[in-house]
C-alpha positions as CSV (number, residue, x, y, z in Angstrom):
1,X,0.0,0.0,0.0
2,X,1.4,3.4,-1.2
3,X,1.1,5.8,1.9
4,X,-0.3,9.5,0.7
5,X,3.2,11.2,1.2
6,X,4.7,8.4,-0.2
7,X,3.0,9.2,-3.2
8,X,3.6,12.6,-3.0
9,X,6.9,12.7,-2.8
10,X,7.3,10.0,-5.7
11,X,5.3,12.6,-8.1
12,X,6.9,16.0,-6.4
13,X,10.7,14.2,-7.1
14,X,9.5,13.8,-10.9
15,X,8.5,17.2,-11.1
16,X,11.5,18.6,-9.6
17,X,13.4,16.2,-12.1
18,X,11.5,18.1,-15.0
19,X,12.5,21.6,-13.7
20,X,15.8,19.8,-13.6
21,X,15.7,19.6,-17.5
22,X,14.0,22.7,-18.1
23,X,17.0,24.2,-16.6
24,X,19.0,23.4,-18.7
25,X,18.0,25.9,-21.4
26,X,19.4,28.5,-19.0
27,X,23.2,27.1,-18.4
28,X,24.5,29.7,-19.3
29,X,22.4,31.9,-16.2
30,X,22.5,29.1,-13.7
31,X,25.4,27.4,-11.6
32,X,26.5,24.5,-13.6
33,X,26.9,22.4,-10.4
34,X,22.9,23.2,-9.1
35,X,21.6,22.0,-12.6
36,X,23.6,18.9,-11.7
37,X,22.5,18.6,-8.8
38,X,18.9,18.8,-10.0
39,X,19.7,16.2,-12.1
40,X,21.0,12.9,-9.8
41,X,19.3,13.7,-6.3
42,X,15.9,13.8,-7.4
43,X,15.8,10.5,-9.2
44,X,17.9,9.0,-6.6
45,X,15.5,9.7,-4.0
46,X,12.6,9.0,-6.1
47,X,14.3,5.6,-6.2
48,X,15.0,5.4,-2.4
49,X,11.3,6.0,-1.9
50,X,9.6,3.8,-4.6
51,X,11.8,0.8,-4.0
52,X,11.3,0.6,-0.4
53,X,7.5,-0.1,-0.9
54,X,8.4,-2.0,-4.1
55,X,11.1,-4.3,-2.1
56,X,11.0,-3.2,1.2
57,X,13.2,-0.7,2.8
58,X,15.9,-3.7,3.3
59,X,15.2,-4.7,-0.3
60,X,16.5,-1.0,-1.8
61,X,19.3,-1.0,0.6
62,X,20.3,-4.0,-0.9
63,X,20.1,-2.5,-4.5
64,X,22.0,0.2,-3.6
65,X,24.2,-1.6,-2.1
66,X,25.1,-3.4,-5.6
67,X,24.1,-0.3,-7.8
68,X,27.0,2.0,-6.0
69,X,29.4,-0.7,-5.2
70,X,29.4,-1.8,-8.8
71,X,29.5,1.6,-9.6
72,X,32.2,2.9,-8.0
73,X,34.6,0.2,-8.0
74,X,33.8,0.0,-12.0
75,X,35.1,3.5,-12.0
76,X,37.9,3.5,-9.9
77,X,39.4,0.7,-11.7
78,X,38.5,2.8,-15.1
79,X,39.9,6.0,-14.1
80,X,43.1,4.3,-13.3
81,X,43.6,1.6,-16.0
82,X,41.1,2.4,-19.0
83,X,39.4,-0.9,-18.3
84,X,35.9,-1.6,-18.9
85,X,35.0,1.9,-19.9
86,X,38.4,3.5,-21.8
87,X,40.7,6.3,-20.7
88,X,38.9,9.5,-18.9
89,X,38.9,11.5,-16.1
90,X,36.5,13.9,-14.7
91,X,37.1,17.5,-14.2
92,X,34.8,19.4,-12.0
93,X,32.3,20.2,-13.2
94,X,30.3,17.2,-11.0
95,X,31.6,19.0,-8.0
96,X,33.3,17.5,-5.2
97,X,35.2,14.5,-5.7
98,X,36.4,10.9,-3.5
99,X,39.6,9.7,-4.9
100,X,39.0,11.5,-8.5
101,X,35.5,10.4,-8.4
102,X,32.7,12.8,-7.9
103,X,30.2,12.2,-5.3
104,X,27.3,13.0,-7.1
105,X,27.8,10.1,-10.1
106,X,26.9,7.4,-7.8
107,X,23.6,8.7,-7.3
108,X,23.4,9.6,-11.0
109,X,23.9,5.3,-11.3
110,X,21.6,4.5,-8.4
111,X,18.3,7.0,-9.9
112,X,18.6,6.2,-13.4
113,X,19.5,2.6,-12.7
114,X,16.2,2.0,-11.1
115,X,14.2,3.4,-13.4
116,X,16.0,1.3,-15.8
117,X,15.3,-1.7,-13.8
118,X,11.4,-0.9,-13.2
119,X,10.9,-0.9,-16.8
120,X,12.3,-4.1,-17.8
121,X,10.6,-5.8,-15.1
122,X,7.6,-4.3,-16.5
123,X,8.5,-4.9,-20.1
124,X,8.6,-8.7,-19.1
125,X,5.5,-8.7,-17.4
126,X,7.4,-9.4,-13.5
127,X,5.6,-6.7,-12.0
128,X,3.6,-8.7,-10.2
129,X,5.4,-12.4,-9.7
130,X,8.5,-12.9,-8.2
131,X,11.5,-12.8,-10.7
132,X,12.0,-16.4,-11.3
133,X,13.7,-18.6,-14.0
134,X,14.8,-17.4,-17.4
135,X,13.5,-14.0,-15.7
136,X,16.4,-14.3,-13.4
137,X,19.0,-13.6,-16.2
138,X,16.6,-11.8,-18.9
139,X,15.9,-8.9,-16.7
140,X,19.1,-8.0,-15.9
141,X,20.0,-8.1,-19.3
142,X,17.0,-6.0,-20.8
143,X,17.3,-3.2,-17.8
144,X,21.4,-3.3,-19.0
145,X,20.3,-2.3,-22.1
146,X,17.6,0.5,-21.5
147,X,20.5,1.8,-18.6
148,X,22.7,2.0,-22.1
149,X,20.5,3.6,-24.1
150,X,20.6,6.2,-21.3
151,X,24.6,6.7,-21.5
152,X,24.5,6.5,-25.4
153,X,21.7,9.7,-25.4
154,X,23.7,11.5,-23.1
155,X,27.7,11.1,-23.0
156,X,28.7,13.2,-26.2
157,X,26.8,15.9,-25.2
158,X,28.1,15.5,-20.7
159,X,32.1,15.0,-21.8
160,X,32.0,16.2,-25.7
161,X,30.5,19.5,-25.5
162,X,30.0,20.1,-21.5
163,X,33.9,18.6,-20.2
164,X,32.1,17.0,-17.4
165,X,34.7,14.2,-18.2
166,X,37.1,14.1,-20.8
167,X,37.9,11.0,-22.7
168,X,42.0,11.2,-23.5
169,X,42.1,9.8,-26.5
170,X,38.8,10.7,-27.6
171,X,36.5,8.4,-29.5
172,X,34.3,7.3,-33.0
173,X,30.9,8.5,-31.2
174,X,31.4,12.3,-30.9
175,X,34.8,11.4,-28.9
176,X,33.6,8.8,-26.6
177,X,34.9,5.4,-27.7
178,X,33.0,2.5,-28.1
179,X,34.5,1.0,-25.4
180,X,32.4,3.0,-23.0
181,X,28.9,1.5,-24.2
182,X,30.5,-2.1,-23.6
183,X,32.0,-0.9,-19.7
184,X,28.2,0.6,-18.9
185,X,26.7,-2.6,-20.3
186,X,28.9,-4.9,-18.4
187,X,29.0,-2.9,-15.4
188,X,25.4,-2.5,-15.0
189,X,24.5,-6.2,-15.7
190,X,26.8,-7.0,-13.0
191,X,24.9,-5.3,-10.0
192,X,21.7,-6.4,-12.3
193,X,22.2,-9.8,-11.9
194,X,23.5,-9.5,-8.3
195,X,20.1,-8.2,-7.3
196,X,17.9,-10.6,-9.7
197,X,19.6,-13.5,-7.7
198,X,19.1,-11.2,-4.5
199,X,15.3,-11.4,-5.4
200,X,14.6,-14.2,-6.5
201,X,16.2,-15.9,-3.0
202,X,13.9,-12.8,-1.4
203,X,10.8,-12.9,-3.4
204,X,8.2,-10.4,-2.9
205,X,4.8,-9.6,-4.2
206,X,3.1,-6.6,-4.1
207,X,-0.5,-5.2,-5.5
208,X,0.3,-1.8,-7.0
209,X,-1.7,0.3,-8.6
210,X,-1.0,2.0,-12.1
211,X,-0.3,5.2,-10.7
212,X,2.5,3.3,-8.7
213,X,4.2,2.6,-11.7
214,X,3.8,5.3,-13.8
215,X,6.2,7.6,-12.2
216,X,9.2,5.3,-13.1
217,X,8.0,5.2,-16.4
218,X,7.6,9.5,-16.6
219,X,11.2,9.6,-15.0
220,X,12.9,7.5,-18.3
221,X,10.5,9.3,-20.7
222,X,11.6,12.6,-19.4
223,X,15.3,12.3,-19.6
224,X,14.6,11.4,-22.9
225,X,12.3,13.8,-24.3
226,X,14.9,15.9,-22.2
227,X,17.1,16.1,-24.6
228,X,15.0,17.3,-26.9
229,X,15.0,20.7,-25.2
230,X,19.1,21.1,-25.6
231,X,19.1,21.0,-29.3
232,X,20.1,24.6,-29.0
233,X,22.2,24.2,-26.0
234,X,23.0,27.5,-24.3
235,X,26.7,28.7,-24.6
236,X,27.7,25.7,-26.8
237,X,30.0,26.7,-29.7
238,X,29.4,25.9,-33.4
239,X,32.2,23.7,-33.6
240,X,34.1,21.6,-30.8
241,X,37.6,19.2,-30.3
242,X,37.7,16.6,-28.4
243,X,40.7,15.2,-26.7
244,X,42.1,13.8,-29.4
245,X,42.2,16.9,-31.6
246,X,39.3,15.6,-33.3
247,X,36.8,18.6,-34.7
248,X,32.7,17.7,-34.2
249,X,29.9,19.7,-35.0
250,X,27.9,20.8,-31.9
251,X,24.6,20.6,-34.0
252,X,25.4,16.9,-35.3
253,X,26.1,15.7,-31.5
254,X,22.5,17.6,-30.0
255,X,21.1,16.0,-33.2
256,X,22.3,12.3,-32.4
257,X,21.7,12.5,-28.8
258,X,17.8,13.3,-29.8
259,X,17.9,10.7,-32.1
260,X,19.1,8.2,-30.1
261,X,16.2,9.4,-27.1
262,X,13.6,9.3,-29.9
263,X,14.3,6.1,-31.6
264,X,15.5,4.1,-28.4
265,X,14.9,5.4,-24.9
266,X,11.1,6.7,-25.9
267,X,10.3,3.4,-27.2
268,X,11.4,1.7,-24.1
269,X,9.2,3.7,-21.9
270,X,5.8,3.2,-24.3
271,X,6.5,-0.6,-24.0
272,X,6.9,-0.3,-20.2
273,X,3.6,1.7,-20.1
274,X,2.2,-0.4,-22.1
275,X,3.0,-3.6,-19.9
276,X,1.6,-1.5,-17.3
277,X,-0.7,-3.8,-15.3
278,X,-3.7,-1.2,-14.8
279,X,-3.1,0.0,-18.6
């Protein structure tokens, strides 16, 4: 049973998440590190929240537990040997950093990576039955891919254009390499598959409504409809080199990173909302 201020603070997180993107058409006006901000608490919470009704407060822990420890050690082994994502390092933009690594891009992993999660398991119809066999493995996988999707819609445009990060030898996607998209993959099936084994040795069942789910589904279609609002990104220069010394147009990397959102992420969230068990 969601609890009124449950509920209201599922819905009021998604709405600050929306100002969140909305802001972004003012970057050159606002603080850099309060639009980023704006960006990772809110779904983290919103995460927090929802999955402690979802799985029970120890349930979440337990995701979050896997989602950050993945997470970070994934990173700290990247930033200091290239492996699984490439060569990078952030600058700081993110704000304060732990070791090289900013604070706030674990909670960037934990909020996204639950919505990603809630819409696979609604996509294959778990929402209501405990994640059991072939589900065990085929969730993790689909929720690695729709956490993807995310990164591909969005990295150019964070390191490329914004120098949230900078990849040192740059890369064929708008200078980030390829090898990124297979690190995010891996790393995120990883803590996926962690908790689908956590769950399905912890099963839980619980009646939700629609208006339960929905939220989740809002948050994904949001950051992807999202990026439809930067294609004329505030500050951004016609023309910009990445690492390498490679020249891309600023225009062609807003126009992919739309693309990508309106082809791949926005599809993801119609088929989770269509699964929706009070659609």
């Amino acid at each position: 049973m969601v609890g009124a201020w449950q509920r209201r603070f599922l819905w009021g997180m998604l709405l600050i998440y929306v100002t969140a993107r909305i802001c972004q058409l003012y970057a050159d006006r606002l603080p850099t590190l309060f639009i980023v901000v704006l960006h990772v608490v809110p779904p983290a919470l919103f995460a927090l929240v929802h999955g402690s009704i979802l799985y029970t407060p120890k349930g979440i822990s337990v995701f979050a537990t896997f989602c950050l420890g993945g997470a970070i050690l994934a990173e700290s082994i990247g930033l200091r040997t290239g492996f699984p994502f490439g060569r990078y390092y952030f600058t700081d933009v993110m704000g304060p950093k732990i070791f090289q690594l900013p604070v706030l891009l674990g909670l960037a992993y934990l909020g996204i990576g639950y919505v990603a999660w809630i819409l696979a398991v609604l996509i294959l119809g778990t929402c209501d039955k405990p994640i059991r066999g072939a589900r065990v493995f085929t969730v993790p996988l689909l929720a690695s891919l729709i956490m993807v999707a995310w990164d591909v819609s969005m990295d150019p445009d964070w390191s490329t254009l914004d120098h949230a990060w900078i990849w040192r030898d740059g890369g064929a996607y708008f200078g980030v390499p390829v090898s990124n998209f297979l690190g995010w993959f891996l790393t995120a099936y990883l803590y996926y598959q962690a908790f689908a084994l956590y769950c399905r040795a912890n099963p839980t069942l619980a009646v939700l409504s629609r208006r339960f789910w929905l939220p989740a589904i809002l948050f994904y279609a949001v950051c992807a409809l999202g990026n439809l609002l930067i294609l004329n990104l505030p500050m951004a220069p016609p023309v910009v080199t990445d690492a390498a010394g490679k020249q891309w147009l600023t225009a062609d990397i807003l126009d992919s990173c739309a693309l990508i959102s309106l082809v791949v992420m926005v599809p993801f969230a119609l088929l989770a909302w269509r699964k929706d068990p009070g659609f």
